[in-house]
C-alpha positions, -999 to 999 in steps of 0.1 A, spaced: 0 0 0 17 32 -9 1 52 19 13 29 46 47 36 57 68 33 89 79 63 106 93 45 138 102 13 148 124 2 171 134 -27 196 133 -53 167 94 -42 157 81 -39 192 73 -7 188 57 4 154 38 38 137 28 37 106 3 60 84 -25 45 71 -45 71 55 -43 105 57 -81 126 44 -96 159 49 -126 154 72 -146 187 68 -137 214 55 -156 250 49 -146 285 29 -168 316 34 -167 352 20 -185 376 19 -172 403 3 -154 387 -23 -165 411 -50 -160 442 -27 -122 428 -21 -112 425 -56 -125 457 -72 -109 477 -43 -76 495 -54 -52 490 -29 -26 463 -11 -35 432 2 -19 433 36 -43 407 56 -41 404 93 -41 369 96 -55 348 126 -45 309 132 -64 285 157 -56 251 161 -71 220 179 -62 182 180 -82 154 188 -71 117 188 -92 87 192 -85 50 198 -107 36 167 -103 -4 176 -70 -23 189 -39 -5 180 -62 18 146 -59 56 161 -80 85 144 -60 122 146 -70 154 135 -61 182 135 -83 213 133 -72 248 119 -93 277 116 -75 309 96 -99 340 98 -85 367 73 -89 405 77 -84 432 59 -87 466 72 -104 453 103 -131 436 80 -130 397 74 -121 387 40 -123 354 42 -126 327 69 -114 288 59 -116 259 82 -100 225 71 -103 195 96 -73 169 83 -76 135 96 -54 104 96 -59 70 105 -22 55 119 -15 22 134 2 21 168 17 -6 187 40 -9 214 43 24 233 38 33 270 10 60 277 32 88 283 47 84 248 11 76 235 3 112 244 34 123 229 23 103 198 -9 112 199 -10 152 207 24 158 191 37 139 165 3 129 144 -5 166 142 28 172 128 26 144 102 -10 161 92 -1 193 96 19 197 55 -12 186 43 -37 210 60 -13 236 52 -19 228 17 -53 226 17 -60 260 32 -35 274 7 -56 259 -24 -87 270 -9 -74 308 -7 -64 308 -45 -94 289 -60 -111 315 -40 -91 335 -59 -68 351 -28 -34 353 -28 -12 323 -19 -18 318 18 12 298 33 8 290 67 40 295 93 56 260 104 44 251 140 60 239 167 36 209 179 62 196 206 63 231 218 23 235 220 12 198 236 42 206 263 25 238 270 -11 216 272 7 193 294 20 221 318 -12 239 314 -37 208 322 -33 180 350 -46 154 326 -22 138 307 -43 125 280 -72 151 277 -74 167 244 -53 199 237 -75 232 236 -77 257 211 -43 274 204 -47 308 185 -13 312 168 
């Protein structure tokens, strides 16, 4: 299968990851003043907002679901030009790790793995919308679920909404 591949294994296959399919789950584009946006002269300087959510389920025996939700509201001159949403889902099989790296696994290194191809997605909404490229920063998803774990006295509960 050319979507499954192995991104960790170690201790002679007693621990494994691997990618089984990676989809968009939802995903949603709205403007409303399209038409007032691209007759306007002037340069398109957007204030751009980024929030971010994960969620990670246990689907059956070692079959995980991740996504990883990202919400980019656009404004320009304090007026929203456009607001895309794009929920990015994987399914990934994973054997072999304690909880705490589970977690890790789970509200780190999934979103990571998704995160190129939400990226992508939002961009190609903006221009079929007919925006400019939108390219989204890289993010550090070590950085965030550490914060979530200092933030949050339960290890496994699901990360909250990051605005970036």
């Amino acid at each position: 299968m050319a979507e499954e591949t192995t991104a960790a294994t170690t201790e002679a296959g007693k621990q494994q990851f691997r990618i089984q399919k990676v989809f968009v789950k939802d995903v949603s584009f709205e403007t409303l003043r399209s038409t007032e946006i691209f007759t306007e002269q002037g340069q398109w300087n957007p204030d751009v907002k980024v929030q971010l959510n994960t969620e990670g389920k246990n689907i059956k025996d070692n079959l995980y679901e991740c996504t990883l939700m990202i919400t980019v509201t656009v404004e320009l001159d304090k007026k929203l030009a456009y607001l895309v949403e794009v929920h990015q889902s994987g399914l990934f099989s994973i054997s072999g790790f304690g909880e705490g790296e589970m977690g890790h696994l789970l509200g780190s290194y999934t979103p990571s793995v998704l995160f190129p191809f939400a990226r992508e997605a939002v961009c190609d909404l903006a221009v079929r919308a007919g925006f400019p490229q939108l390219l989204l920063d890289p993010i550090n998803f070590d950085a965030l679920y550490a914060q979530h774990l200092a933030s949050n006295k339960e290890p496994n509960a699901p990360a909250p909404e990051t605005p970036q």
